[in-house]
C-alpha positions as CSV (number, residue, x, y, z in Angstrom):
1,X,-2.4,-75.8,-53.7
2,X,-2.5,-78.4,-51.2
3,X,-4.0,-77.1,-47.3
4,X,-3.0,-78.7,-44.2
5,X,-4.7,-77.7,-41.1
6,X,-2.4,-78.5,-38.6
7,X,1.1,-80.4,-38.4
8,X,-1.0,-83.7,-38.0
9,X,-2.0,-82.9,-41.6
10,X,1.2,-82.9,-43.3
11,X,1.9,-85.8,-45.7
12,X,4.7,-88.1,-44.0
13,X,7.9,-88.0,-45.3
14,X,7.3,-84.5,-47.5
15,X,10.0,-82.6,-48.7
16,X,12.2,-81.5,-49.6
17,X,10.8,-77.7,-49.2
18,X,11.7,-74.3,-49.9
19,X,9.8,-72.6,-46.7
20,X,8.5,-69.6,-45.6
21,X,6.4,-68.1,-42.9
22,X,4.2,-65.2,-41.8
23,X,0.6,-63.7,-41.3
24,X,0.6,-62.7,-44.7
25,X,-2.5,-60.5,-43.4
26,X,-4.4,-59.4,-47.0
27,X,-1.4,-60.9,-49.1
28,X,0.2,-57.4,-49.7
29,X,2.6,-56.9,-52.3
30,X,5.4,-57.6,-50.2
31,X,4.0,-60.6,-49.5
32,X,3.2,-61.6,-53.1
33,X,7.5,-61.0,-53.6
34,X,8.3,-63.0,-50.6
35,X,5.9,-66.0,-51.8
36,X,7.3,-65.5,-55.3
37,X,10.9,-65.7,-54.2
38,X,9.8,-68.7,-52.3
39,X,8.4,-70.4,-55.5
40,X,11.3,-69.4,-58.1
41,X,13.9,-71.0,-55.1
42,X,11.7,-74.3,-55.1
43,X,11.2,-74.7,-58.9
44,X,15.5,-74.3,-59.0
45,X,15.5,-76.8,-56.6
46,X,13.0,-79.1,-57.6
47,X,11.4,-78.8,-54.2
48,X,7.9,-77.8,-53.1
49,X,7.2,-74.3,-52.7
50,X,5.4,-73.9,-49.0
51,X,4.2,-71.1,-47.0
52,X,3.0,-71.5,-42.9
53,X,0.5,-69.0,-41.4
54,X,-1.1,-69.0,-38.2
55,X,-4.9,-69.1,-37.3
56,X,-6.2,-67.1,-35.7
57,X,-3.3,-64.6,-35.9
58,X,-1.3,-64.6,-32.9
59,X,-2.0,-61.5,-31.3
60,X,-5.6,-62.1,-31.4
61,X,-4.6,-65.1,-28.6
62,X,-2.1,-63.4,-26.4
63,X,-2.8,-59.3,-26.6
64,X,-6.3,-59.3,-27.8
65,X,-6.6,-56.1,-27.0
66,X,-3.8,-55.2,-29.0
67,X,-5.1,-57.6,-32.1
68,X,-5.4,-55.6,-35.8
69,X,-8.4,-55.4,-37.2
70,X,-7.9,-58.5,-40.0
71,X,-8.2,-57.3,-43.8
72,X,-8.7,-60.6,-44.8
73,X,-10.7,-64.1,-43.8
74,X,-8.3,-67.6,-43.8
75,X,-10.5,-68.6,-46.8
76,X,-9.8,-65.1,-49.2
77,X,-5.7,-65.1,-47.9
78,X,-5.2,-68.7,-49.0
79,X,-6.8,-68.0,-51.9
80,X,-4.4,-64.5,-52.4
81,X,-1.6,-67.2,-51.7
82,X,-2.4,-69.9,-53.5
83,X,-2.5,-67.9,-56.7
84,X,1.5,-67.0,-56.1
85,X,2.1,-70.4,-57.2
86,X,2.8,-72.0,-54.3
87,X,2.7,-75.9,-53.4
88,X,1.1,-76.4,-50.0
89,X,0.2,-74.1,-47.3
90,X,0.6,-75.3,-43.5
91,X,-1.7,-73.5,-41.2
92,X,-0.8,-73.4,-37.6
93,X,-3.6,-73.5,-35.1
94,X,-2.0,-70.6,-32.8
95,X,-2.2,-71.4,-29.0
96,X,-0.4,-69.9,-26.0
97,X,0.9,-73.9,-25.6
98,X,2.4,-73.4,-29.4
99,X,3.5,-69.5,-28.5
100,X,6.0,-71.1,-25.5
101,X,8.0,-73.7,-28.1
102,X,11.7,-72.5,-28.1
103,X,12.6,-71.5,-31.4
104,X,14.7,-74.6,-31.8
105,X,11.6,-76.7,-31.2
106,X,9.9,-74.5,-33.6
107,X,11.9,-74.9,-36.3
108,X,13.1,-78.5,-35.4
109,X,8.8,-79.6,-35.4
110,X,7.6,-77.5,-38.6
111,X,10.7,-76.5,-40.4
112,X,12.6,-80.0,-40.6
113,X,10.5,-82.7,-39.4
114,X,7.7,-82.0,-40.8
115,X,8.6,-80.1,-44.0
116,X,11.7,-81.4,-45.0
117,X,13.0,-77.7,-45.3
118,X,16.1,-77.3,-47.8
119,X,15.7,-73.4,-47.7
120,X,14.0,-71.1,-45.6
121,X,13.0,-67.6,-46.8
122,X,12.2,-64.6,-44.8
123,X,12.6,-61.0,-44.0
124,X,15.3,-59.4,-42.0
125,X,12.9,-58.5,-39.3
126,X,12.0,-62.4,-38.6
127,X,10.4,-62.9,-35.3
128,X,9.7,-66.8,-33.7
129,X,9.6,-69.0,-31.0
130,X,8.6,-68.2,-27.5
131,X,8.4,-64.4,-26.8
132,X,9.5,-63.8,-30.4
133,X,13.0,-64.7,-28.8
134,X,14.3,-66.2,-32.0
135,X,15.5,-63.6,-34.9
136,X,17.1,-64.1,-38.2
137,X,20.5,-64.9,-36.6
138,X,18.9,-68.0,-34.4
139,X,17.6,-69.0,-37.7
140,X,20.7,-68.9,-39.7
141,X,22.0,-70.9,-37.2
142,X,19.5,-73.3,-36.8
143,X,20.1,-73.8,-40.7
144,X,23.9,-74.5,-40.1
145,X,22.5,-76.9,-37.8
146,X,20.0,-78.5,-39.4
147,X,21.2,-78.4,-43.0
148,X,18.8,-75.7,-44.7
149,X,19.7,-72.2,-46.0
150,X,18.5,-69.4,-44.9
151,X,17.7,-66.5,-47.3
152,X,16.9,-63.1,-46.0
153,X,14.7,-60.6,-48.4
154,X,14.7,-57.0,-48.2
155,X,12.2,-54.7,-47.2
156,X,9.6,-53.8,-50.6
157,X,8.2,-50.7,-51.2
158,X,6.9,-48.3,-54.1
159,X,10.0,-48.3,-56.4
160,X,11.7,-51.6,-55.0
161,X,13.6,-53.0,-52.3
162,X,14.4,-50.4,-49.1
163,X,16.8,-50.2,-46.5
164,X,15.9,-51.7,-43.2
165,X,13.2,-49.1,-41.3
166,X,12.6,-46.7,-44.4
167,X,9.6,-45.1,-45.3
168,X,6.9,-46.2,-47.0
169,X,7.6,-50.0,-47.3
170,X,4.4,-52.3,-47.8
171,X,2.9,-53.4,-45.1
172,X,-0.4,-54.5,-43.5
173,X,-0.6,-51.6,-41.6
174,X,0.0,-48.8,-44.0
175,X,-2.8,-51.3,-45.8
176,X,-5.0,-50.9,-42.5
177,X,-4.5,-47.1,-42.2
178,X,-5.4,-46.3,-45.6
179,X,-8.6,-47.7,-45.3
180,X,-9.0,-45.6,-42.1
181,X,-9.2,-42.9,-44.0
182,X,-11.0,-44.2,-46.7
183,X,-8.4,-44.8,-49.4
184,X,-9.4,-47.7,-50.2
185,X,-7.3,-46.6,-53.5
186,X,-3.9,-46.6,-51.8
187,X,-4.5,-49.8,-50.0
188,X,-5.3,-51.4,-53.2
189,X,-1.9,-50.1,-54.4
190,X,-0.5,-51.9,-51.8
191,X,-1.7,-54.8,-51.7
192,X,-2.0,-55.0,-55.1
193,X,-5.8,-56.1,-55.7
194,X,-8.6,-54.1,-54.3
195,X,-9.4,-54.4,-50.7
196,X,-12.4,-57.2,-50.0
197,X,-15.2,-57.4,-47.5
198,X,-17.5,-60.6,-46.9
199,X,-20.1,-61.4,-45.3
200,X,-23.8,-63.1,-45.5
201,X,-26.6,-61.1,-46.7
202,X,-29.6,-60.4,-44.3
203,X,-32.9,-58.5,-43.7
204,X,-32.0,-55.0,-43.0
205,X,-34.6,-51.6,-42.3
206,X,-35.7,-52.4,-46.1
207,X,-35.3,-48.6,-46.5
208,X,-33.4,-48.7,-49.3
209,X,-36.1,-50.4,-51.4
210,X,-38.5,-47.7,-50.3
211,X,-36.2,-44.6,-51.3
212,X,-35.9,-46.9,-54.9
213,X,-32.6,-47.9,-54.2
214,X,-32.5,-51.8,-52.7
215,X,-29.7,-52.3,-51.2
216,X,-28.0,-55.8,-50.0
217,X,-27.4,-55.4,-46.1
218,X,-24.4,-57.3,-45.0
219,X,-24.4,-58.6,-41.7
220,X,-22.0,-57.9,-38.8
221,X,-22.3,-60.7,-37.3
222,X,-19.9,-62.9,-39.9
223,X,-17.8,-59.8,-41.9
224,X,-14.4,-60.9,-43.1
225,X,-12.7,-58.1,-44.0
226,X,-11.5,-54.6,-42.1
227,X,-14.4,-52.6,-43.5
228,X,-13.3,-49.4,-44.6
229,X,-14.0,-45.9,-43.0
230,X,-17.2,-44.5,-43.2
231,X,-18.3,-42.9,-47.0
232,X,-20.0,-43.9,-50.4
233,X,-17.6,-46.0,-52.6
234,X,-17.8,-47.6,-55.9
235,X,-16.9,-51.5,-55.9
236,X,-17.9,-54.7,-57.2
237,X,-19.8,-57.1,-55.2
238,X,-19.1,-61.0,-55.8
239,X,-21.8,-63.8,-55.8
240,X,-20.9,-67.6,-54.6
241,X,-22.1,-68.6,-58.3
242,X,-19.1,-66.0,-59.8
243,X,-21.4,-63.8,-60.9
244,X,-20.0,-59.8,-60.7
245,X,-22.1,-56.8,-60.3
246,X,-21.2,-52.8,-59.8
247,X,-22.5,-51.6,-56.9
248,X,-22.3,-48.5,-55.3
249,X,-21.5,-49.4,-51.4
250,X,-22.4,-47.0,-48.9
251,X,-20.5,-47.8,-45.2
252,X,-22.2,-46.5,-41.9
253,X,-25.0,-45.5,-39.6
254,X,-27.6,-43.9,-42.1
255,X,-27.6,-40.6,-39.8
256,X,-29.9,-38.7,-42.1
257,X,-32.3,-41.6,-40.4
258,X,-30.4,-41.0,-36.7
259,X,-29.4,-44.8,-37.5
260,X,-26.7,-46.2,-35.0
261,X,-25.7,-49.7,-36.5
262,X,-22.9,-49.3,-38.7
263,X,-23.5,-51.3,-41.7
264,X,-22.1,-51.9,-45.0
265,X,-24.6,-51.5,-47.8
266,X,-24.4,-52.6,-51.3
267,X,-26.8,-51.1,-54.3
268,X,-26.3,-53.6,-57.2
269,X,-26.8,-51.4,-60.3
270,X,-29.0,-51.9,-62.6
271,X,-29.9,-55.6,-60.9
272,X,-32.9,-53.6,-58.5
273,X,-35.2,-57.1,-58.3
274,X,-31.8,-59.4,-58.0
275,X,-32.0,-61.5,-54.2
276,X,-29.1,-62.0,-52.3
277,X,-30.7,-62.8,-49.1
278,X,-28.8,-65.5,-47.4
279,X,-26.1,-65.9,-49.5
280,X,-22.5,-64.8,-48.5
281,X,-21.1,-62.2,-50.9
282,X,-18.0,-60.4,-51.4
283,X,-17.8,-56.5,-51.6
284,X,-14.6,-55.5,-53.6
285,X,-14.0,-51.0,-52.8
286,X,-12.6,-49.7,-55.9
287,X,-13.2,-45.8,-55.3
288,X,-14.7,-43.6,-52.3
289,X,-17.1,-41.2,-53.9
290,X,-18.0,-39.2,-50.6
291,X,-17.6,-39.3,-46.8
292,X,-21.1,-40.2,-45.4
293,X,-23.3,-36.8,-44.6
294,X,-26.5,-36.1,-43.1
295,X,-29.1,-35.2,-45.3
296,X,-32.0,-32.6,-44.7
297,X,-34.9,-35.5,-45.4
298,X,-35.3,-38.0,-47.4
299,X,-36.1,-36.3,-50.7
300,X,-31.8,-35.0,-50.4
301,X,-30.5,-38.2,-49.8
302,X,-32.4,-40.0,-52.6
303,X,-30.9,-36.9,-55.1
304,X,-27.5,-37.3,-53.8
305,X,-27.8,-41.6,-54.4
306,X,-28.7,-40.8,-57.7
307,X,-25.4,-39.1,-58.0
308,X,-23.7,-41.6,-56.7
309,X,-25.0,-44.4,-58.9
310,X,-24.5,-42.5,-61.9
311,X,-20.7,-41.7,-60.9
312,X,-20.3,-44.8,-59.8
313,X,-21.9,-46.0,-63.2
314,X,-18.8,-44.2,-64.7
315,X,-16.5,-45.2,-62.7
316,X,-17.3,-49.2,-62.9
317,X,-18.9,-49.7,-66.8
318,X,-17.7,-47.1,-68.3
């Protein structure tokens, strides 16, 4: 899948396209549909099959306050997306100069200029253009305009397409509230792969290793990933070489120890001497064996981990 980092980037004179566009935040099931649909259009027409995304997302530059916490890095969702089969992926630097374009401009700059767009395919609940004044009408009329069609998917949920504004429907945010709570389960069935945290591994309070259970500490300072709520879970953790190892994961402040960092923790099992320091490794959460407790001393905790590698022995190998 060819990347192109800003309009600049895009080869002159490309198209024709079959286009769509979103945040595709964690490259949720309805996502996967949408870049599908975009794919089987472009193949029909012997066009290229292209996505465009913003980075950073949007909200994160005009309502910080108001930004999601993200559930996936730029690297991890073109990765998601480029495994849908699709051609090229246009990534929009988002700036408040790019958030006042009209919608016309919009779609006259990215949609036709640049990408040559024969057909454009989105949801009914399309928002674009400056104060998200343009909507799927605008578009369909811009098409008429400009030449392209317009194709409007609907809503996807558990058990196929919904009416407009029914319950549940996949979404980012039933993906974001799910982990809230610590069913990382659920939001794995809706985005359809299991929810991923990255980061680089550092020097941590070595405590693990003392208690006989080394744990790799990842560092707050460069997580990708909306870390899940607070608890033991079962997952895989990912080296840069490929490798895959279980792990049990444990997510919070260590308050058995009055700890006050909240940190994600990975015990790689049956690897106890393996070194991850420094690299940057990816934490798959597969199953939640526990909310995080306080233990009376150390000698507890180290009998309740050894409950939780063995069940998350079974619940991993097998």
């Amino acid at each position: 899948m060819q990347r192109w980092d800003g309009l600049a980037d895009v080869d002159p004179g490309f198209g024709p396209s079959v286009v769509t566009i979103g945040n595709f935040d964690g490259v949720h099931r309805g996502h996967v549909a949408v870049l599908e649909s975009v794919v089987r259009a472009a193949r029909h027409r012997a066009a290229a099959a292209v996505a465009v995304t913003f980075d950073p997302h949007p909200l994160q530059v005009l309502v910080p306050e108001r930004a999601p916490g993200l559930l996936t890095g730029l690297d991890h969702r073109l990765e998601l997306m480029a495994a849908c089969g699709l051609d090229a992926v246009l990534v929009v630097p988002f700036t408040r100069e790019l958030a006042s374009w009209s919608p016309e401009r919009f779609v006259e700059d990215v949609f036709v200029r640049a990408l040559g767009a024969v057909e454009v395919v989105v949801g009914h609940d399309v928002r674009f253009g400056r104060a998200n004044s343009g909507d799927l009408a605008t578009l369909r009329e811009l098409g008429r305009r400009h030449g392209f069609e317009v194709t409007a998917l609907d809503d996807l949920g558990d058990g196929g397409a919904r009416p407009a504004g029914a319950a549940p429907r996949w979404s980012s945010t039933e993906v974001r509230q799910a982990l809230a709570a610590g069913d990382v389960e659920r939001a794995a069935a809706v985005l359809g792969h299991p929810h991923r945290v990255s980061a680089t591994v550092v020097h941590g309070d070595h405590r693990g290793r003392e208690l006989g259970y080394p744990t790799a500490n990842l560092s707050t300072a460069d997580t990708e990933g909306l870390v899940p709520a607070d608890g033991v879970y079962a997952g895989w953790l990912h080296r840069p070489s490929g490798e895959r190892l279980a792990a049990a994961v444990s997510v919070g402040t260590n308050p058995t120890f009055d700890g006050v960092e909240r940190r994600v923790e990975a015990h790689c099992l049956d690897s106890p001497g393996i070194d991850l320091y420094g690299e940057r490794v990816a934490v798959d959460f597969l199953h939640r064996l526990r909310p995080t407790l306080r233990f009376d001393g150390a000698a507890a905790l180290v009998e309740q981990m050894a409950r939780d590698v063995a069940r998350a022995r079974g619940l991993l190998l097998g």
